[in-house]
VEXDREN-2710 file (C-alpha; in Angstrom, 1 decimal):
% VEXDREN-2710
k/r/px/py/pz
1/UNK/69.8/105.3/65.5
2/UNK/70.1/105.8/69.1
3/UNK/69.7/102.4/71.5
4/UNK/68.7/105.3/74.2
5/UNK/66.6/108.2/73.4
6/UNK/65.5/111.1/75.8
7/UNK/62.3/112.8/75.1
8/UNK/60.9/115.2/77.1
9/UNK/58.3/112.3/78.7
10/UNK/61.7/112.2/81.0
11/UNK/62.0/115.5/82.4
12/UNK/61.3/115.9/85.7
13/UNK/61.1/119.8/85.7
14/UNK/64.5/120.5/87.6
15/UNK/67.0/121.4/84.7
16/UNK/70.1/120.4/85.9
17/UNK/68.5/116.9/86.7
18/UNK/66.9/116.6/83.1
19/UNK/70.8/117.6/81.9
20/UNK/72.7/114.9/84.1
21/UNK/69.8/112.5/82.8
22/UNK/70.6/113.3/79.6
23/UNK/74.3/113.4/79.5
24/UNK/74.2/109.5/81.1
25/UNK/71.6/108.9/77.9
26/UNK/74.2/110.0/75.5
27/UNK/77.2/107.6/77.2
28/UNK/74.9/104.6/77.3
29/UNK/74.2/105.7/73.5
30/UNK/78.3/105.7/73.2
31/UNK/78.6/102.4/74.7
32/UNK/76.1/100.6/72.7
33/UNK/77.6/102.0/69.4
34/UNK/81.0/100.8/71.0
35/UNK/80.0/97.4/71.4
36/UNK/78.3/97.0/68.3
37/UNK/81.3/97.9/66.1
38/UNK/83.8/95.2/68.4
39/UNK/85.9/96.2/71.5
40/UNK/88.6/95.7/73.4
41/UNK/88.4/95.0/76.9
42/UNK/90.9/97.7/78.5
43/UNK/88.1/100.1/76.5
44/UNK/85.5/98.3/78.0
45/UNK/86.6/99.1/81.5
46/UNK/87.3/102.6/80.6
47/UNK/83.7/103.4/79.6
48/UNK/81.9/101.4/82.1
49/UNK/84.3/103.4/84.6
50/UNK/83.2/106.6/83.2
51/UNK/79.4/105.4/83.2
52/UNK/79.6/105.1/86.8
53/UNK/81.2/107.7/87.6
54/UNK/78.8/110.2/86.3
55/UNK/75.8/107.6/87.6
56/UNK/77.7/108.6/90.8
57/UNK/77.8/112.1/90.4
58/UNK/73.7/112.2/89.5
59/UNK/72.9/109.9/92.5
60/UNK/74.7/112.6/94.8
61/UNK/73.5/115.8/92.9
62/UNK/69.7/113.7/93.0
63/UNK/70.0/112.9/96.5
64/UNK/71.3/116.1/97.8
65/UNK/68.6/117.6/95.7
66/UNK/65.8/115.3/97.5
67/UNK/67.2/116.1/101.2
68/UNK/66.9/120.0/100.1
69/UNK/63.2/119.3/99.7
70/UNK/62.4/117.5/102.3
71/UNK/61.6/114.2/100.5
72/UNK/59.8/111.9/102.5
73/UNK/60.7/108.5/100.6
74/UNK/64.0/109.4/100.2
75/UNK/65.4/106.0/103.2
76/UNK/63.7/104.2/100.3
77/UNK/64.8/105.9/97.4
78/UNK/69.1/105.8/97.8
79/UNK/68.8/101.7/98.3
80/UNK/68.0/102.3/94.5
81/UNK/70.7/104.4/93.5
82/UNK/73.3/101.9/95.4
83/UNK/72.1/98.2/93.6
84/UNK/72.0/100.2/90.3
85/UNK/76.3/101.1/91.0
86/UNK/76.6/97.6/92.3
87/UNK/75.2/96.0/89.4
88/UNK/77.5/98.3/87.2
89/UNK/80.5/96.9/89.3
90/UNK/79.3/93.2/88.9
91/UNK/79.3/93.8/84.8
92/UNK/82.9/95.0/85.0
93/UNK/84.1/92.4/86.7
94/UNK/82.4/89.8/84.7
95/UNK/84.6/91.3/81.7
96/UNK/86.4/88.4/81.1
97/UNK/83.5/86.0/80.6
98/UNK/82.4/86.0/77.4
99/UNK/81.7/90.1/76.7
100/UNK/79.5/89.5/73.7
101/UNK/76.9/87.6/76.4
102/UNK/77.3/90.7/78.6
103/UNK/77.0/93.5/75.9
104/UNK/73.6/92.1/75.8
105/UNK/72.6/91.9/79.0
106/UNK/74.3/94.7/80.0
107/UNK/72.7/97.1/77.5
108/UNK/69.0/95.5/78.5
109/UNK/69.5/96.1/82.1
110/UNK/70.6/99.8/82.1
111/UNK/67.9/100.3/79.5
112/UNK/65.7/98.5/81.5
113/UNK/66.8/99.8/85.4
114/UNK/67.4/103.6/83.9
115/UNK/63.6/103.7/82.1
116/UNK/61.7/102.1/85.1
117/UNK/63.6/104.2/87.4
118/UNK/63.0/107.6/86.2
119/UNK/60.0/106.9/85.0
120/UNK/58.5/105.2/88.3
121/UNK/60.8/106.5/91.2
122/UNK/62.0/109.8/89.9
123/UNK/58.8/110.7/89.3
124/UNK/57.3/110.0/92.2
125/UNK/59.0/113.6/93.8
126/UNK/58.7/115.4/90.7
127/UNK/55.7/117.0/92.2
128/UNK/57.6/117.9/95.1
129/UNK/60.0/120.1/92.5
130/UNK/57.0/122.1/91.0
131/UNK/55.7/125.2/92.3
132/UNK/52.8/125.0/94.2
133/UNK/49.5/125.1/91.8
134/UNK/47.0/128.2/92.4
135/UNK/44.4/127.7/95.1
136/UNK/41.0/128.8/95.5
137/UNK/39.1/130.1/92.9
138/UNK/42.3/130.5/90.4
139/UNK/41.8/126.5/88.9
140/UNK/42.3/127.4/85.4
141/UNK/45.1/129.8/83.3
142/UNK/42.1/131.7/82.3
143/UNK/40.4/132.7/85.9
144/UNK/44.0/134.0/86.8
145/UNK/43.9/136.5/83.6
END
């Protein structure tokens, strides 16, 4: 069973978004089946490399998106996106210090940091991705028919 499972409570309408989102789901799912079965650090490196690499390549895709929009929290929003890559870099450095400490608290915090933050922060400009609703007298699917 996964450690990290995407539903659809996730999406934030914008399918490329959803699909980055998903794709760093499935690594973190990779690198908690890794460090269950024993590792090697070398292989540790690798993946955490690879994990924040793509982190990096949503955070610019996100952000890029966000400045296309014109979102108005976005000074606050990048801070976010920077501590997350920092505190990927402080768990690869720590790899010498007793990894089966760190598999643990390394797997709670990205659980942790990637839940709260898509579902607090991302989705505070998902509204700013969604068509406009109807105005006027057109409030439900039905009046529009």
């Amino acid at each position: 069973m996964p450690f990290f499972v995407w539903s659809r409570a996730f999406s934030l309408g914008e399918e490329h978004l959803d699909e980055q989102h998903r794709i760093i789901f499935a690594l973190l799912n990779r690198l908690y089946d890794y460090l269950g079965n024993g590792n090697v650090p070398q292989e540790n490196d690798r993946m955490l490399l690879e994990l924040r690499d793509h982190v990096n390549t949503l955070f610019n895709y996100e952000e890029d998106l966000l400045v296309s929009i014109n979102y108005p929290e976005l000074e606050k929003h990048k801070p976010m996106h920077r501590y997350f890559v920092s505190q990927l870099d402080e768990f690869k450095h720590c790899d010498g210090k007793g990894w089966a400490t760190l598999n643990s608290s390394l797997l709670l915090f990205l659980r942790d940091w990637l839940l709260n933050h898509i579902l607090q922060e991302d989705w505070k400009y998902r509204d700013y991705l969604q068509p406009a609703p109807p105005i006027g007298r057109y409030t439900h699917k039905r009046d529009m028919l």
